[in-house]
LOVO-813109 format. One line per 8 residues: for each residue y, x, z of N, C-alpha, C. Coordinates in nm, 4 decimals, padded with zeros to 6 digits. Last residue first. Layout:
BEGIN
Y/X/Z/Y/X/Z/Y/X/Z  ...
This chain:
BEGIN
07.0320/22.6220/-05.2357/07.0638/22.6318/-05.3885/06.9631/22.7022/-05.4740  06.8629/22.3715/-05.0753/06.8800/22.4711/-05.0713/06.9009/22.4959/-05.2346  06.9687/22.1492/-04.7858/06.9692/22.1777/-04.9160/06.9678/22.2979/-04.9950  06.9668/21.9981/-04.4880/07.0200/22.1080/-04.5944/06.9435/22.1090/-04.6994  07.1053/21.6893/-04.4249/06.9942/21.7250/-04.4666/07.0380/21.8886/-04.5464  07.2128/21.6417/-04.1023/07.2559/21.6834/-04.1998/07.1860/21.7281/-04.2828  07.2468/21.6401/-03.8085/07.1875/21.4993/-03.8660/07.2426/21.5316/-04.0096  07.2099/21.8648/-03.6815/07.3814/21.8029/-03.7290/07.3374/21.6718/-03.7572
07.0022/21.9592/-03.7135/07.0026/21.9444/-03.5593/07.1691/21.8752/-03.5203  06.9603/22.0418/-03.9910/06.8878/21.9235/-03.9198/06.9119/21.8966/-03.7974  07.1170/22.2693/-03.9994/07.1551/22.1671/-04.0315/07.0681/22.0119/-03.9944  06.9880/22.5192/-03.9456/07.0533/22.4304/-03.8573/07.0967/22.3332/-03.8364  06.8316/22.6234/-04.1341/06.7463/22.5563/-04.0586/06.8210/22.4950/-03.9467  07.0754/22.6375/-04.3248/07.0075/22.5686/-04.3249/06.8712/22.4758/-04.2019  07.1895/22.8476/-04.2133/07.2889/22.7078/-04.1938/07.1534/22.6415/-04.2338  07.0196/23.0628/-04.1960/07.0590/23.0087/-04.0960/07.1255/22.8691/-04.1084
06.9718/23.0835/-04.5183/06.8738/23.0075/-04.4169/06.9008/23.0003/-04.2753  07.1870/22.9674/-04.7661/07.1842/23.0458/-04.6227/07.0911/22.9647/-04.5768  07.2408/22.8372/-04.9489/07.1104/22.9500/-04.9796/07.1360/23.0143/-04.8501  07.3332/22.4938/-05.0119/07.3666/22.6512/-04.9548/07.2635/22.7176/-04.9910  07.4419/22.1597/-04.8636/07.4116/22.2738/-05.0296/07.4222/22.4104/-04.9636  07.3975/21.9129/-04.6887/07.4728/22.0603/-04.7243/07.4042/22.1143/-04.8483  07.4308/21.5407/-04.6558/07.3667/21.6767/-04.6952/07.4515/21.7781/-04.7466  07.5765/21.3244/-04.6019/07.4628/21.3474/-04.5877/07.3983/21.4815/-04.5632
07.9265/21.3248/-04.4626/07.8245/21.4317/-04.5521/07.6882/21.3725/-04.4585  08.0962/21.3024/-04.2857/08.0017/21.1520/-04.3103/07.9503/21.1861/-04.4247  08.2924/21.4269/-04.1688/08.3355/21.3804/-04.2904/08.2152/21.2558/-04.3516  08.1846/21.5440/-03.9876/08.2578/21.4433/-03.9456/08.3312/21.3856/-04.0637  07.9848/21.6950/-04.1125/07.9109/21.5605/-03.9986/08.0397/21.4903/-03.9714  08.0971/21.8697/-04.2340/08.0266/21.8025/-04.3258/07.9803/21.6759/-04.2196  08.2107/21.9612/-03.9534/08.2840/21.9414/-04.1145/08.2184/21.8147/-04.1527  07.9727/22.1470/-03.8643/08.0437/22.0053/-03.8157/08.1592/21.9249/-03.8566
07.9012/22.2903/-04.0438/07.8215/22.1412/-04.0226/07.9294/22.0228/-03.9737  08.1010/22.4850/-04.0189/08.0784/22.3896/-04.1509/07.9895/22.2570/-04.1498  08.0927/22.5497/-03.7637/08.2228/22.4716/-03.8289/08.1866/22.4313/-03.9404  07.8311/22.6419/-03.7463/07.8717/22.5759/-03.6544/08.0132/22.4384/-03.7247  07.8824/22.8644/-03.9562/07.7894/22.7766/-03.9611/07.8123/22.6331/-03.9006  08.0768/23.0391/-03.7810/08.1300/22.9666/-03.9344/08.0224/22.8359/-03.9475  07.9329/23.0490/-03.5775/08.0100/23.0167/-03.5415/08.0598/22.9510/-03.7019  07.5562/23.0986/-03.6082/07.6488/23.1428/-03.6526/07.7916/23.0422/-03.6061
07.2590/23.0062/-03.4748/07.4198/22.9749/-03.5200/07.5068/23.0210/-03.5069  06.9116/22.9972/-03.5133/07.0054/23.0736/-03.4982/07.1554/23.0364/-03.5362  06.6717/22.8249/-03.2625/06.7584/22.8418/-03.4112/06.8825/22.9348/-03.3450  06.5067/22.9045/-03.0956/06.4861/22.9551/-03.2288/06.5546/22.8836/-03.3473  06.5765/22.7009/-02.8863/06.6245/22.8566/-02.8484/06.5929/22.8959/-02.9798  06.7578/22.3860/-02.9815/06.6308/22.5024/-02.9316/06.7015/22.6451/-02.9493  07.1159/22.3545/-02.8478/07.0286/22.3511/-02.9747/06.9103/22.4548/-02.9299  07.2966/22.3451/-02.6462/07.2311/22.1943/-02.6281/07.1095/22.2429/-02.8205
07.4673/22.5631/-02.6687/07.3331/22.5319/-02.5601/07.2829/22.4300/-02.5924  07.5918/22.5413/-02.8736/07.4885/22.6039/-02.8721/07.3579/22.5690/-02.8389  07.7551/22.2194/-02.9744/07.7259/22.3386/-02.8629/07.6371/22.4000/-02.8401  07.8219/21.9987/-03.0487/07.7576/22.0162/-03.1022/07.7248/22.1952/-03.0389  08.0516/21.8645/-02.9023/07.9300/21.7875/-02.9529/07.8494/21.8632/-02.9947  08.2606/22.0806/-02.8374/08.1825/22.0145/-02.7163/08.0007/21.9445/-02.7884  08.2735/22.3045/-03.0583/08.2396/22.3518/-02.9107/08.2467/22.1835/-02.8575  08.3396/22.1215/-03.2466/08.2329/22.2225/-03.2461/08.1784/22.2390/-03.1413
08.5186/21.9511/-03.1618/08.4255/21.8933/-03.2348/08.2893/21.9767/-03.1982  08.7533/22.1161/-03.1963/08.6858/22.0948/-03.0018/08.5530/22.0099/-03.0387  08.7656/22.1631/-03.4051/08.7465/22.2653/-03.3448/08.6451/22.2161/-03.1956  08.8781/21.9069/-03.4790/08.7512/21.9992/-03.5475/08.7450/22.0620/-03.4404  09.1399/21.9081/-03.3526/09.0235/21.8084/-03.3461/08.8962/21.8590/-03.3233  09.2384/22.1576/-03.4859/09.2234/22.1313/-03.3077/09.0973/22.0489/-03.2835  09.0946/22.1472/-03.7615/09.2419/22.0979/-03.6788/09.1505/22.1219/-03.5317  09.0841/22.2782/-04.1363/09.0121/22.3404/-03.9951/09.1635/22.2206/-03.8866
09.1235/22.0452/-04.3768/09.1910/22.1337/-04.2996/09.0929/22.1609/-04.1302  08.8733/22.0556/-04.6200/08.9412/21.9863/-04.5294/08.9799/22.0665/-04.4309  08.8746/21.9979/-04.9339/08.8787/22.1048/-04.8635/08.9367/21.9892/-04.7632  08.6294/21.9921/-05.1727/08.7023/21.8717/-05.1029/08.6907/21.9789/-04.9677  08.5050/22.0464/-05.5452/08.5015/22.1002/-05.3835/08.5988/22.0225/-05.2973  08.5364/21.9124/-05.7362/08.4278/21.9748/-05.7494/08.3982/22.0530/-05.5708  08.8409/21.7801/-05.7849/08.7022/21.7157/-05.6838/08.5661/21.7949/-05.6602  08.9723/21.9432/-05.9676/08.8745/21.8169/-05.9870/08.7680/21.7917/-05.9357
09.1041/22.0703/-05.7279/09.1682/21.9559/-05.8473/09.0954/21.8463/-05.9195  08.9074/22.2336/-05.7215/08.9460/22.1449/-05.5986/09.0281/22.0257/-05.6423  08.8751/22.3892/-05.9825/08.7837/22.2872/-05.8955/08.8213/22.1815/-05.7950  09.1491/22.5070/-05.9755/09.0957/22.3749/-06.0776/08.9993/22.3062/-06.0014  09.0706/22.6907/-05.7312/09.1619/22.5689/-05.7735/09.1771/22.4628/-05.8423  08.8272/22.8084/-05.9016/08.8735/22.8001/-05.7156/08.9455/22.6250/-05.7635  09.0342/22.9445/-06.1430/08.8954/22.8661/-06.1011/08.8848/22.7686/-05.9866  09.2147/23.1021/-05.9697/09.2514/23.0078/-06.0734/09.1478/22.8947/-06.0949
09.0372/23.2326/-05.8819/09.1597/23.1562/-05.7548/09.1631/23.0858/-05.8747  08.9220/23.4030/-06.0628/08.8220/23.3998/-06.0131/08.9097/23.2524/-05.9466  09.1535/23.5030/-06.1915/09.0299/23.4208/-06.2775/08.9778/23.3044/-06.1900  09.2335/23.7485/-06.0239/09.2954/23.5636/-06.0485/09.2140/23.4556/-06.1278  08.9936/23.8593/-06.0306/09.0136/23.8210/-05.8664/09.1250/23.6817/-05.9506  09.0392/23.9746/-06.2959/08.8853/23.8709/-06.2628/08.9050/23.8247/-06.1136  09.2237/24.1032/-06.2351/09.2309/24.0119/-06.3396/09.1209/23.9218/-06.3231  09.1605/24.2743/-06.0876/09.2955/24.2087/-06.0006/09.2327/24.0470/-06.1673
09.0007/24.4619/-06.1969/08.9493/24.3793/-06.0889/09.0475/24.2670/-06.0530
């Protein structure tokens, strides 16, 4: 398992090396990003948000991402309320 877990980081990494993923540091900024602009309360009562969810939109919205990629149908049906088209894998 340990051998397919470094495979697995080794991978990971190359990718990010070649742009295939674009990591951006979680900051204070971000954070207060989440909790003021984009805040539960201010979203209908039938969507559901997850806190990770929450931080990844609001990522992809302050980075000036059109659109998310995923197979989560919570991030997804949330992502329209980011101005963020989801996308489903």
């Amino acid at each position: 398992m340990k051998k397919l877990t470094d495979t697995l980081l080794l991978t990971f990494l190359q990718h990010i090396d070649e742009g295939v993923w674009r990591v951006v540091p979680v900051t204070e900024r971000l954070l207060r990003n989440v909790s003021f602009n984009f805040n539960v309360g201010r979203l209908p009562a039938g969507v559901y948000l997850r806190a990770g969810d929450a931080v990844h939109l609001t990522t992809a919205a302050d980075q000036g991402e059109s659109e998310i990629w995923t197979n989560d149908r919570h991030l997804l049906a949330a992502a329209g309320h980011f101005g963020i088209a989801g996308r489903k894998v």
